[in-house]
PDB file with one MODEL, atoms N, CA, C and O in Angstrom:
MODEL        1
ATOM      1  N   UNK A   1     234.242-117.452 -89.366  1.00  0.00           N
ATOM      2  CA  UNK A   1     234.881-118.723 -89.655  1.00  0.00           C
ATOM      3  C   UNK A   1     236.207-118.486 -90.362  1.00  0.00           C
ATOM      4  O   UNK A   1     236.453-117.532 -91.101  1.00  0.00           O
ATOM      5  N   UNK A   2     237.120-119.588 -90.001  1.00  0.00           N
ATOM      6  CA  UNK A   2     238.338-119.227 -90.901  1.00  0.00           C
ATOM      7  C   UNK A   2     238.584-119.889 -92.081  1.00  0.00           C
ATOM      8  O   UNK A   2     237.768-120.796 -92.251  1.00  0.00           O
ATOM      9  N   UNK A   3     239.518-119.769 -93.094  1.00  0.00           N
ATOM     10  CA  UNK A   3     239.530-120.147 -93.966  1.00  0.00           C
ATOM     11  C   UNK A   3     238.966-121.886 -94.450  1.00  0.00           C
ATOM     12  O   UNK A   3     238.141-122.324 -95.251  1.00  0.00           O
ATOM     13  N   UNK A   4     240.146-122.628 -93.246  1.00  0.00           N
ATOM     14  CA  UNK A   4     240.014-123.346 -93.303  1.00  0.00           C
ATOM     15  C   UNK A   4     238.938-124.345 -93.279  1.00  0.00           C
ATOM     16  O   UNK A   4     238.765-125.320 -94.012  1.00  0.00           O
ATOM     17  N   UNK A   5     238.174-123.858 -92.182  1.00  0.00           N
ATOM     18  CA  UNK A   5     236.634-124.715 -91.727  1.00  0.00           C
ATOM     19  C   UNK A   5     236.127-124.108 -93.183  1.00  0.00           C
ATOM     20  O   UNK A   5     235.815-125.132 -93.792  1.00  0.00           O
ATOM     21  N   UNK A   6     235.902-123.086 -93.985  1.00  0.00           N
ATOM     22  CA  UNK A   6     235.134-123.119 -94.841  1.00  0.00           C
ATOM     23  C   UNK A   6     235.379-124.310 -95.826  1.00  0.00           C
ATOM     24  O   UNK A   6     234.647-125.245 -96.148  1.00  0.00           O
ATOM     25  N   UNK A   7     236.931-123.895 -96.279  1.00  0.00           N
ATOM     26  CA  UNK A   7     236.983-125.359 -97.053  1.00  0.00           C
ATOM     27  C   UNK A   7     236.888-126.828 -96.875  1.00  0.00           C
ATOM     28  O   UNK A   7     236.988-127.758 -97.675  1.00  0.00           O
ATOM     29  N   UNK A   8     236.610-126.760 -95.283  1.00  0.00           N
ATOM     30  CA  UNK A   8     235.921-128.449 -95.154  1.00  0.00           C
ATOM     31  C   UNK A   8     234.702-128.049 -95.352  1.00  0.00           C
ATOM     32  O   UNK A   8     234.281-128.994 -96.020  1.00  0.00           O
ATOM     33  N   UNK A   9     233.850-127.340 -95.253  1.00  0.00           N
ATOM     34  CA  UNK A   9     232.261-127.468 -94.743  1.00  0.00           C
ATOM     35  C   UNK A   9     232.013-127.743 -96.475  1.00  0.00           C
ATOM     36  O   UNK A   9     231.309-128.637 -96.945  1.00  0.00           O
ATOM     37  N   UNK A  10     232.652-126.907 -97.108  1.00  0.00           N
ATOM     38  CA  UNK A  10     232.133-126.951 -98.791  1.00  0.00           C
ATOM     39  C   UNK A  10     232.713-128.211 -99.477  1.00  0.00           C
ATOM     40  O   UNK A  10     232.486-128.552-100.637  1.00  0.00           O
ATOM     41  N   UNK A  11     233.421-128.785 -98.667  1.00  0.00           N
ATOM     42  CA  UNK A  11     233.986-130.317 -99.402  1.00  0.00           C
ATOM     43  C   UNK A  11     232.689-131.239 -98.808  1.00  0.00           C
ATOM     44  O   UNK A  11     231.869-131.894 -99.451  1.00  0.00           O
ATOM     45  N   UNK A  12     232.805-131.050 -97.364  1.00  0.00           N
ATOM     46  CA  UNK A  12     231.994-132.201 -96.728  1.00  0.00           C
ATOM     47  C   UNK A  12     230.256-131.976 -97.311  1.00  0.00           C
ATOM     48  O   UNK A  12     229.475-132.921 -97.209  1.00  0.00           O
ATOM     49  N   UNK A  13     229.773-130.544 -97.950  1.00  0.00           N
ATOM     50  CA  UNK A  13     228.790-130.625 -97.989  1.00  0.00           C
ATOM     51  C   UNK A  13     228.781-130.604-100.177  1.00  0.00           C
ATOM     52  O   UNK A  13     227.755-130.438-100.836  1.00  0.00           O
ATOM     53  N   UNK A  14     229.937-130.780-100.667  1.00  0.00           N
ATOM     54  CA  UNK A  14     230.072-131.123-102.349  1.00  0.00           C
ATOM     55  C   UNK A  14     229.846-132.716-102.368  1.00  0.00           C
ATOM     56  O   UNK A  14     229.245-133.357-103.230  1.00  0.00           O
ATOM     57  N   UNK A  15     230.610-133.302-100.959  1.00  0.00           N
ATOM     58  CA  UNK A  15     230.633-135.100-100.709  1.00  0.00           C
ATOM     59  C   UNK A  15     229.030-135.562-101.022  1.00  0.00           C
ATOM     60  O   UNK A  15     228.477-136.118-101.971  1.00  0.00           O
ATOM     61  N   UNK A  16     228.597-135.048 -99.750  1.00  0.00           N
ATOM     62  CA  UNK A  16     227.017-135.447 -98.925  1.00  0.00           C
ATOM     63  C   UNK A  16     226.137-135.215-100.076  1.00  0.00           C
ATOM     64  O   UNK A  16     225.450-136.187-100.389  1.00  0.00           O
ATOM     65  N   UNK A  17     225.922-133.537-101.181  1.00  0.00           N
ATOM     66  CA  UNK A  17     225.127-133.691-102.420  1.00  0.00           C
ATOM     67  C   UNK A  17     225.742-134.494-103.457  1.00  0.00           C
ATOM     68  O   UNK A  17     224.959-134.835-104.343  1.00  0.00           O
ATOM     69  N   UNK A  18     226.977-134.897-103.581  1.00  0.00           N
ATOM     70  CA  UNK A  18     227.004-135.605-104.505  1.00  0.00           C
ATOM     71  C   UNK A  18     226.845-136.898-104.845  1.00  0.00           C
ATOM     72  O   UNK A  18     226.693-137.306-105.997  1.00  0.00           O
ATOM     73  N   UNK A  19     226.896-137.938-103.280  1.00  0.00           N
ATOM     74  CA  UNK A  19     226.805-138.885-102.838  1.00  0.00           C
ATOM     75  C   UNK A  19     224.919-138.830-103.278  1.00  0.00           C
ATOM     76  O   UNK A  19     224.471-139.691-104.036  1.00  0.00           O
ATOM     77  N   UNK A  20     224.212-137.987-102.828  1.00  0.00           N
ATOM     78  CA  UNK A  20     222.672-138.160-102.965  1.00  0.00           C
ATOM     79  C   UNK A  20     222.278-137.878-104.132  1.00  0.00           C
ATOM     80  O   UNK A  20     221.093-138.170-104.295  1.00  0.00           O
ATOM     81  N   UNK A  21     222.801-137.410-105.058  1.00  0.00           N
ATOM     82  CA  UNK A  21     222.831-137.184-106.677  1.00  0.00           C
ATOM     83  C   UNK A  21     223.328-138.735-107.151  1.00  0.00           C
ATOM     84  O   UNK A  21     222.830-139.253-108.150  1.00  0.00           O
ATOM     85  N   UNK A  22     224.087-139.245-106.553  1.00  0.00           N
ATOM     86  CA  UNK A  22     224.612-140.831-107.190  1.00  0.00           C
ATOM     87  C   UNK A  22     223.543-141.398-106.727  1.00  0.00           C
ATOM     88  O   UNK A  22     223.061-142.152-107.572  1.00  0.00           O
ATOM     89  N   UNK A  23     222.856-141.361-105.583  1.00  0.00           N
ATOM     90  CA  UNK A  23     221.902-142.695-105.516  1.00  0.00           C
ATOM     91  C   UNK A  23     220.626-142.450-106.403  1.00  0.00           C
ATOM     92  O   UNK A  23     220.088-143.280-107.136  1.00  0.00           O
ATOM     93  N   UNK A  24     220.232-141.093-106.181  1.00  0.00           N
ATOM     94  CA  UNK A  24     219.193-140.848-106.575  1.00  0.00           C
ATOM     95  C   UNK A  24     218.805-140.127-108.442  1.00  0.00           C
ATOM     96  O   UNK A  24     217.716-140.141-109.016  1.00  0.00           O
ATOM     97  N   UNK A  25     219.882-139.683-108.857  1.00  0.00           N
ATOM     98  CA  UNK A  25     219.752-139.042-110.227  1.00  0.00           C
ATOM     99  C   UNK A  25     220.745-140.064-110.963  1.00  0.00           C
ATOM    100  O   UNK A  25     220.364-140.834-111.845  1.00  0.00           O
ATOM    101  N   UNK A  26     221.961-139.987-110.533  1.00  0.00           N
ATOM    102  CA  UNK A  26     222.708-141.020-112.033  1.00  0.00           C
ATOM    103  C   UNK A  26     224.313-140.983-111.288  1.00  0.00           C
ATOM    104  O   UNK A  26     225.042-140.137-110.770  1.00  0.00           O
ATOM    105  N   UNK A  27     224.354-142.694-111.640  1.00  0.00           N
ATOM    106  CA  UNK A  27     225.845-143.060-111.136  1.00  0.00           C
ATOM    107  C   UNK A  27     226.848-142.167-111.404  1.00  0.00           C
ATOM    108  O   UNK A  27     227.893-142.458-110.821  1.00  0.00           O
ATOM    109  N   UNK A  28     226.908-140.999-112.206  1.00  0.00           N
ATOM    110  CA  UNK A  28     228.299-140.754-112.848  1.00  0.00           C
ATOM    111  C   UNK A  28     228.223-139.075-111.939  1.00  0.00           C
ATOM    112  O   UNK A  28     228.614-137.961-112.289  1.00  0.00           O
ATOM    113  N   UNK A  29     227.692-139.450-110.957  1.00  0.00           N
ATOM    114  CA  UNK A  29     227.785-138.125-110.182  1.00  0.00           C
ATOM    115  C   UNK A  29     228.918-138.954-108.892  1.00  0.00           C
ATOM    116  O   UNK A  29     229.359-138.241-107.990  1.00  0.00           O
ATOM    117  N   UNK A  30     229.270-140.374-108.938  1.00  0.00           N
ATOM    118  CA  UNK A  30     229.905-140.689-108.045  1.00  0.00           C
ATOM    119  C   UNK A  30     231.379-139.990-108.399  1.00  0.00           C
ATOM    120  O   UNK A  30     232.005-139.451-107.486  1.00  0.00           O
ATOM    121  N   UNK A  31     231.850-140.016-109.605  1.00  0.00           N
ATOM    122  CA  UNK A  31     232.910-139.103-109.914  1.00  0.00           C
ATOM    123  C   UNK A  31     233.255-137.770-109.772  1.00  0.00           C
ATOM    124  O   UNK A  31     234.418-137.370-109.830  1.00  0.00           O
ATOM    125  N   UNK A  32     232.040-136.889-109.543  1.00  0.00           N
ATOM    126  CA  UNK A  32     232.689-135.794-108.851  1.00  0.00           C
ATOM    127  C   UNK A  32     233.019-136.294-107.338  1.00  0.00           C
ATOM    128  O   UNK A  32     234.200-136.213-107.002  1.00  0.00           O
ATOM    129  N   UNK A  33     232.238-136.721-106.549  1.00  0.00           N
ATOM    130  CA  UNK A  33     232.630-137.209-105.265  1.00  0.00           C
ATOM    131  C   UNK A  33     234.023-138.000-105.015  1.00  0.00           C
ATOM    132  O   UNK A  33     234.580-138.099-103.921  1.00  0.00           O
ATOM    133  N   UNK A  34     234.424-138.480-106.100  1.00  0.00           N
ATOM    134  CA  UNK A  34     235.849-139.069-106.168  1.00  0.00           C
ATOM    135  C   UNK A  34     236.960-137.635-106.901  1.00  0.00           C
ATOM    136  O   UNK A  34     238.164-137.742-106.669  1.00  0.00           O
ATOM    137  N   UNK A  35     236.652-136.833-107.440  1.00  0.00           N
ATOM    138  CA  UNK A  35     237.026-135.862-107.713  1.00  0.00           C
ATOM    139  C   UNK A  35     237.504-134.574-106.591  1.00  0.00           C
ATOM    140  O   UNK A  35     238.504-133.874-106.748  1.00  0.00           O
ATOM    141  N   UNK A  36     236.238-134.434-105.101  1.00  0.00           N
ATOM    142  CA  UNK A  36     236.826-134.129-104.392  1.00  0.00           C
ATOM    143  C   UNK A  36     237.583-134.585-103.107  1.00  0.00           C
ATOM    144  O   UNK A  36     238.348-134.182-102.231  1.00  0.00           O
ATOM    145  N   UNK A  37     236.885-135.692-103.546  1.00  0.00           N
ATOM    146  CA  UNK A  37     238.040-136.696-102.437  1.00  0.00           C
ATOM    147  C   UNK A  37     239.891-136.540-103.023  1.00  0.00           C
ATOM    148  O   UNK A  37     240.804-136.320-102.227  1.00  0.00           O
ATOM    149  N   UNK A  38     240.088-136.704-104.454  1.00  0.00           N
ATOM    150  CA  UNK A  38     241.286-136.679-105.095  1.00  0.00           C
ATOM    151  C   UNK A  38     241.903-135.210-104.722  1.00  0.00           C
ATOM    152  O   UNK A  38     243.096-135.082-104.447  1.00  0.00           O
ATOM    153  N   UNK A  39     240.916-134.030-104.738  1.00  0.00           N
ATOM    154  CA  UNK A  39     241.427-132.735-104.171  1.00  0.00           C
ATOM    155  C   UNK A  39     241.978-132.532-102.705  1.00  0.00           C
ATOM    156  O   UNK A  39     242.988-131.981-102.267  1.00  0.00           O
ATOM    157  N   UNK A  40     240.962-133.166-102.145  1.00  0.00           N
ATOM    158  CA  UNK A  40     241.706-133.172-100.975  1.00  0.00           C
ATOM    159  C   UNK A  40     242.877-133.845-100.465  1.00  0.00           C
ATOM    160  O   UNK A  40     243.519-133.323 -99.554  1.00  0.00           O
ATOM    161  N   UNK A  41     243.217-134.956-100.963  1.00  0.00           N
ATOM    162  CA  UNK A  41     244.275-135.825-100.638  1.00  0.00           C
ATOM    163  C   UNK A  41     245.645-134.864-101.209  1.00  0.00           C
ATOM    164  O   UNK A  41     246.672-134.548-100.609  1.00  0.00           O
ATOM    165  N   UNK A  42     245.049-134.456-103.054  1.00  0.00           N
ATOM    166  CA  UNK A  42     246.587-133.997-103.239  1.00  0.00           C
ATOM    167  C   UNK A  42     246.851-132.846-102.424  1.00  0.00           C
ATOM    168  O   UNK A  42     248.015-132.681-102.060  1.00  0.00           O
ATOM    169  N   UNK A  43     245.629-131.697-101.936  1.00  0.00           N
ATOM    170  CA  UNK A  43     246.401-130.779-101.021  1.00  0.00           C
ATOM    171  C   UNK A  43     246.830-130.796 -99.851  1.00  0.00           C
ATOM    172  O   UNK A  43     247.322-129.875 -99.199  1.00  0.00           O
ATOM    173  N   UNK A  44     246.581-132.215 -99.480  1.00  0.00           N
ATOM    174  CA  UNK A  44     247.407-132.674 -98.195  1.00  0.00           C
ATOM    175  C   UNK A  44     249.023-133.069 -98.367  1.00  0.00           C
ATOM    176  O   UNK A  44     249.834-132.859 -97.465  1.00  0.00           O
ATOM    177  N   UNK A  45     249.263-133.476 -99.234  1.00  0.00           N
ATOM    178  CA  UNK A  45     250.365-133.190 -99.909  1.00  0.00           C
ATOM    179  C   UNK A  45     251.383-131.986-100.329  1.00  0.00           C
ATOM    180  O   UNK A  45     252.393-131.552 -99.775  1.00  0.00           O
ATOM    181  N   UNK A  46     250.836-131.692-101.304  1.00  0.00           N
ATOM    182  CA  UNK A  46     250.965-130.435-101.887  1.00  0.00           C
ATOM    183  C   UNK A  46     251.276-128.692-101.419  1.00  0.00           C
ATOM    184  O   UNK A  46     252.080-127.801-101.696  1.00  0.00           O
ATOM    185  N   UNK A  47     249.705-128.973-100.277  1.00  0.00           N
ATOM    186  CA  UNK A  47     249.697-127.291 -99.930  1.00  0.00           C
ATOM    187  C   UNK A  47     248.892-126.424-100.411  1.00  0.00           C
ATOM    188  O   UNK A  47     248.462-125.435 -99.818  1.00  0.00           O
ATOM    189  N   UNK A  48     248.523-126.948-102.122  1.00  0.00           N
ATOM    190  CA  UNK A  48     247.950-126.466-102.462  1.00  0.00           C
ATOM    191  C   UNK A  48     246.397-126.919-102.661  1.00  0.00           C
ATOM    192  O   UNK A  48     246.198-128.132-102.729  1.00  0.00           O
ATOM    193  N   UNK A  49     245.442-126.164-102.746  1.00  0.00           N
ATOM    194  CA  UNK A  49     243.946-126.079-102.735  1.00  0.00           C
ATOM    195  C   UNK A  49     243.258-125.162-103.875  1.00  0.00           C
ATOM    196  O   UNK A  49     243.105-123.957-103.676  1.00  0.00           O
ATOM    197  N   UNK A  50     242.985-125.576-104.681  1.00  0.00           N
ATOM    198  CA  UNK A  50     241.973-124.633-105.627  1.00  0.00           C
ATOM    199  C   UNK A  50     241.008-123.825-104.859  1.00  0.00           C
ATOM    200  O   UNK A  50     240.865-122.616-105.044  1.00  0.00           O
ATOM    201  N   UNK A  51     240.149-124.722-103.730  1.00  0.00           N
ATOM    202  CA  UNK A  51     239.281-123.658-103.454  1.00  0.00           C
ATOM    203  C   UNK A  51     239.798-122.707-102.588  1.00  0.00           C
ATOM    204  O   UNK A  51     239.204-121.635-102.467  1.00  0.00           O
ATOM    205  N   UNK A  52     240.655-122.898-102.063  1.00  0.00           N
ATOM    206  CA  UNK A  52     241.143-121.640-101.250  1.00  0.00           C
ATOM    207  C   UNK A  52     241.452-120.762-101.881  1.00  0.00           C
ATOM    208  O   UNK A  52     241.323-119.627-101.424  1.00  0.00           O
ATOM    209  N   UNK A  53     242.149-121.048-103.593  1.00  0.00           N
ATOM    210  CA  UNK A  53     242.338-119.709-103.976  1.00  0.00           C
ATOM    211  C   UNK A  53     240.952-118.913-104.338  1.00  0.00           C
ATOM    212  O   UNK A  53     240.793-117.698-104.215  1.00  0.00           O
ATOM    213  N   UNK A  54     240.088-119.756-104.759  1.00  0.00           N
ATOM    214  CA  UNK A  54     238.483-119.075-105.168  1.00  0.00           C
ATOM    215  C   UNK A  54     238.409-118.366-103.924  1.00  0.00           C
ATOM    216  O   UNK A  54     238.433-117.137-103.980  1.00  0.00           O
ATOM    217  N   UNK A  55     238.320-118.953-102.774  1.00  0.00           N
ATOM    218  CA  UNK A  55     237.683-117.702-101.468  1.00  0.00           C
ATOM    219  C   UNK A  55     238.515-116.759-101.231  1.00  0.00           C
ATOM    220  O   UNK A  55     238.063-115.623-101.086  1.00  0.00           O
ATOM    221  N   UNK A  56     240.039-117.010-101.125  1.00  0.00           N
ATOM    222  CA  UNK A  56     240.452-115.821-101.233  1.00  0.00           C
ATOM    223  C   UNK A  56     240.238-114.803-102.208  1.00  0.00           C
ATOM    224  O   UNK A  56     240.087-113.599-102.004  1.00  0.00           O
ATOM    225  N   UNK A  57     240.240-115.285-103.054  1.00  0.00           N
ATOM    226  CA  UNK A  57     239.634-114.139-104.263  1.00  0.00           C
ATOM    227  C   UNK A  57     237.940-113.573-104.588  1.00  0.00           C
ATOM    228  O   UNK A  57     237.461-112.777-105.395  1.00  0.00           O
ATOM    229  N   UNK A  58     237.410-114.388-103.572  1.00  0.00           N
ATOM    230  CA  UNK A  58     235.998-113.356-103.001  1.00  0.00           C
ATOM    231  C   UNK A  58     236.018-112.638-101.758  1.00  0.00           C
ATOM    232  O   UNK A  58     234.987-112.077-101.388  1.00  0.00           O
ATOM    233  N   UNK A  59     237.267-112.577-100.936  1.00  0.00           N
ATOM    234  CA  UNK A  59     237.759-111.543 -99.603  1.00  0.00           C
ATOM    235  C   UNK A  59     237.779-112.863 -98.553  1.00  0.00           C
ATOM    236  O   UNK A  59     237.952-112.490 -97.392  1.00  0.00           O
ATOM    237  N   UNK A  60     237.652-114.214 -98.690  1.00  0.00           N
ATOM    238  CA  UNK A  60     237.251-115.013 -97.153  1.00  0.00           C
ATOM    239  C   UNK A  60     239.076-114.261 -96.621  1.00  0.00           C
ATOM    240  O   UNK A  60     240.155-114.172 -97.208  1.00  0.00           O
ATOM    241  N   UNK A  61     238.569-113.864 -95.230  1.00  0.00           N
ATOM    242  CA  UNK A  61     240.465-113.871 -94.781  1.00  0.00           C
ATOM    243  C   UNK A  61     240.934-115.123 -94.251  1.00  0.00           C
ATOM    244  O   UNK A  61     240.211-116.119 -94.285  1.00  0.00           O
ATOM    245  N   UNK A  62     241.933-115.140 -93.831  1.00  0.00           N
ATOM    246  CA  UNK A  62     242.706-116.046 -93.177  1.00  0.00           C
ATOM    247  C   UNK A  62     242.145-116.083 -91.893  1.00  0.00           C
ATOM    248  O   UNK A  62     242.621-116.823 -91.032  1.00  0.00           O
TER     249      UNK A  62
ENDMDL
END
């Protein structure tokens, strides 16, 4: 896989547990889910991505 698909699969699957942590354990898990929604928007912008630098810095390549 390339970089990229990793960093959707780990957004889309931070969304999906965090979304089921809000219904089921406690509302204030809806804020991380708005947290990576806010990540993604600014690195659509930006360019930049936090988690990309984390995988690059465990070897994911390009």
């Amino acid at each position: 896989m390339k970089l990229e698909q990793y960093i959707r699969a780990i957004a889309g699957t931070f969304i999906l547990i965090s979304l089921a942590l809000g219904h089921f354990v406690n509302e204030y898990w809806y804020f991380f889910t708005a947290f990576v929604g806010a990540n993604l928007l600014q690195s659509a912008f930006t360019g930049w991505c936090l988690m990309e630098n984390i995988l690059k810095k465990l070897g994911v390549k390009e």
